[in-house]
N, C-alpha and C positions, 0 to 999 in steps of 0.2 A: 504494500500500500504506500502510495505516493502521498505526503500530506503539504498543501500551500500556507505558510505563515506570511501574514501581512504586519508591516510596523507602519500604519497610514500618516503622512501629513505633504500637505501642498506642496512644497518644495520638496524635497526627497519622500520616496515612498520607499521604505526597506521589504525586500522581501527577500524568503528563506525557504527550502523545500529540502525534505529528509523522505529517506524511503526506508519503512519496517516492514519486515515479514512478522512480526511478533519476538524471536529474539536476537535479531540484533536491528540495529538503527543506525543507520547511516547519512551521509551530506551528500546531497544532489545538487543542488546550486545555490547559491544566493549572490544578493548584490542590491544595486538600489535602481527606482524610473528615480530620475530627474526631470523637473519642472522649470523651465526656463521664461514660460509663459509667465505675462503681468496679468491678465484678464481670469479672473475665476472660472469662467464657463471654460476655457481654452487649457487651464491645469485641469480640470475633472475629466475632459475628455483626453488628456495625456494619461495620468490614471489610467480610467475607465481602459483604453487601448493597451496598456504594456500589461498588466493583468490577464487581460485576453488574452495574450499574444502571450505572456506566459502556461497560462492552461494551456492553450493551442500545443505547444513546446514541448511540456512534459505529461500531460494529462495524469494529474491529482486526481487523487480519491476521492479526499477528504478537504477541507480550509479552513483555518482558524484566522483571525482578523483582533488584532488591540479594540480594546474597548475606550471608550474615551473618558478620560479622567477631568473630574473639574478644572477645570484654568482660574485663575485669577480673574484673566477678560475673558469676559464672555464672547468676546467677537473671536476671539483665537479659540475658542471651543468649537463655535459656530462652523467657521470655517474645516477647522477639524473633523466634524462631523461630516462637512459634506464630503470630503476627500474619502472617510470612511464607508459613505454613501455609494462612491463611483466606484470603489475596489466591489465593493459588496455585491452590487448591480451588477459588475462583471462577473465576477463567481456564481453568482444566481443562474445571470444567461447560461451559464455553460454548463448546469444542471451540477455543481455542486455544491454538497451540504456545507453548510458554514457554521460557525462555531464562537462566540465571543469571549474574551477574556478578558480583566481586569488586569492593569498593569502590575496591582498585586498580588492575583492568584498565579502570574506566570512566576513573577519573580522566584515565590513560594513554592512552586513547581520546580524551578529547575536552580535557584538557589539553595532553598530550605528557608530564607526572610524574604517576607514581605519588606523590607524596607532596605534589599540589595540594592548598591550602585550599578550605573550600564556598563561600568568597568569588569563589577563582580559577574555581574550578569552574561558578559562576554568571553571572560576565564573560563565559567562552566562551559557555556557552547561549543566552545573549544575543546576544552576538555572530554565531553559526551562524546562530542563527532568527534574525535581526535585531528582536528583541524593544525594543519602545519603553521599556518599564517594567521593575522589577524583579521577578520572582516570589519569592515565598515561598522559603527555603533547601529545603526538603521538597520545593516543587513542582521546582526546580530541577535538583534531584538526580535526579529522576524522569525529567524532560524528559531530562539526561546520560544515563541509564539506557538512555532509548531509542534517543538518538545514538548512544552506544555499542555496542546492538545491530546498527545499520544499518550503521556502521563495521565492524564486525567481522564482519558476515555479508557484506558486499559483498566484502572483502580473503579470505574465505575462498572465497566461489561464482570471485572471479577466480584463486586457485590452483589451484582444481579444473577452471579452462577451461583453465590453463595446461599441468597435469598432462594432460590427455587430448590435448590439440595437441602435446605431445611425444612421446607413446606414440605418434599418430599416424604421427608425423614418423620415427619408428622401427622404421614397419611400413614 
């Protein structure tokens, strides 16, 4: 399984993709879209297109996508959101499941704190994928994104084995 990690915002979008069989996990690619566009409608559809164009590329399974954290300005959230909006809309189109996360559940995913720097945060990723070089802070976060997904869907599918093997156990 191919999973797309997205790290969203208008000028740089990070993104990260890892492929699991279940036990091992590996680094497929990351790196970051770059926005050069001044006009908002002309950065979403920058977005919106290198997204695509990455599905097209590697055809993911699965996508997890940052969730957006309060800002101070609201107008810097705002805008956030819609860059979150255009990634999302891309991944939708191309009929895959999406996935949210809080920038502190990944942390805590693939740190062990919630309140990891993107330095620490970038050590592990490195570390997991045994990554030679450093990626970009954007792709990095991306890459976490996606660990984090596979982290947290695997501990959830093995609850759900758990829960049915007790019900069982009760019949």
């Amino acid at each position: 399984m191919i999973i797309l990690g997205i790290d969203p915002g208008l000028r740089v979008t990070g993104f990260g993709l890892i492929e699991s069989d279940g036990r091992r996990t590996e680094y497929v690619a990351s790196g970051c879209i770059r926005n050069t566009g001044t006009e908002l409608p002309s950065r979403l559809r920058v977005i919106y297109e290198g997204v695509q164009e990455l599905i097209e590329r590697y055809r993911p399974q699965e996508a997890a996508i940052e969730n957006v954290f309060m800002q101070r300005n609201a107008s810097s959230a705002l805008k956030l959101g819609q860059a979150r909006g255009a990634a999302i809309c891309a991944m939708v189109m191309q009929g895959l499941p999406v996935q949210e996360y809080t920038p502190r559940a990944i942390k805590q995913s693939v740190v062990g704190t919630g309140a990891a720097d993107k330095e620490q945060v970038r050590h592990m990723v490195c570390a997991l994928l045994k990554l030679q070089g450093l990626p970009r802070l954007d792709a990095s976060d991306a890459l976490a994104c996606a660990l984090s997904h596979l982290h947290i869907s695997r501990t959830l599918a093995r609850k759900a084995n758990a829960m049915v093997s007790a019900g069982r156990a009760a019949l």
